[in-house]
N, C-alpha and C positions, 0 to 999 in steps of 0.2 A: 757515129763515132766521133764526129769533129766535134761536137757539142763536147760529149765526155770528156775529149783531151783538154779542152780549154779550161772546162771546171777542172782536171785534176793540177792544169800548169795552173790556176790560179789560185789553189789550197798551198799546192808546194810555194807557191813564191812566199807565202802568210808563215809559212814553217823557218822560212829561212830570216823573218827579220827579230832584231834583236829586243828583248824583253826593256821596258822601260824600270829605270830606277827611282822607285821614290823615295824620297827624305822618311824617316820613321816618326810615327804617329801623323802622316797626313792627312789620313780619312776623318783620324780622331780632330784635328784641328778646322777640317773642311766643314765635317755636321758642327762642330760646334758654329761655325762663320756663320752657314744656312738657318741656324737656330736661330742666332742674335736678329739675321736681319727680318727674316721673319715675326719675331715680336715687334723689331719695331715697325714693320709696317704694321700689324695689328694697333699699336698706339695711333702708328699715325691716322688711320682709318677711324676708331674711337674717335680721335680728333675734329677729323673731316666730319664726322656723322654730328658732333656734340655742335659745333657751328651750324654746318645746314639748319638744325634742326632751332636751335636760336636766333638764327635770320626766319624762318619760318614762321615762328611765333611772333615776331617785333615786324613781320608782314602783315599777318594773321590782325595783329594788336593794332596797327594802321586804318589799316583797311575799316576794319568798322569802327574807329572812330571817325572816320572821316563818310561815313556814308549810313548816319546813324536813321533811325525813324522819324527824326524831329526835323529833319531837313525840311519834306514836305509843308510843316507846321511854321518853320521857320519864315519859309519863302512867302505864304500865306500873312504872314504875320505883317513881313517886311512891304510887303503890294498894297494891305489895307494901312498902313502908317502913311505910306505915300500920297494914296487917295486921299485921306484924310487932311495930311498938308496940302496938296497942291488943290484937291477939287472936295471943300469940306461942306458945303452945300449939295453934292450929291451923294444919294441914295447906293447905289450901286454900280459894281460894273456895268449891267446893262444900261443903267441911267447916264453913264458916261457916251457909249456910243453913240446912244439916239440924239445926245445933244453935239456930237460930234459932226454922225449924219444930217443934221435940222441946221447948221449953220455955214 
């Protein structure tokens, strides 16, 4: 029974306090506030996605330019130029060590 008296003293104390007064059309000016900000977060989001999504590609766009198939070809290219200048009497890489090793 102690249980029951407390729930009913604590329904009665809710009866006895006083109604709130609100200003007229609040509700109507409160949805419209939640509307507004809500779109603009939706733009802002649009926004946020429209960038990421353009740093992506100008990553994307990087990336393989700088890490193309010719690199290989390149560096090949650049090794035998070099041979070429500095040891134009030899044959090959291998021809390079063995005269390396030999003297």
């Amino acid at each position: 029974m102690n249980r029951n008296e407390e729930i009913e003293k604590t329904l009665s104390s809710l009866d006895e306090m006083d109604t709130i007064n609100v200003k007229p059309f609040f509700y109507t000016r409160l949805a419209a506030r939640m509307e507004r900000n809500v779109s603009l977060s939706f733009k802002q989001k649009g926004i946020s996605w429209a960038m990421l999504t353009a740093l992506l590609i100008i990553n994307i766009g990087v990336y393989l330019s700088f890490s193309g198939e010719n690199s290989t070809a390149d560096e090949t290219q650049q090794l035998t130029e070099l041979k070429e200048q500095y040891y134009p009497e030899s044959e090959s890489y291998y021809a390079l060590i063995e005269e390396y090793e030999t003297e």
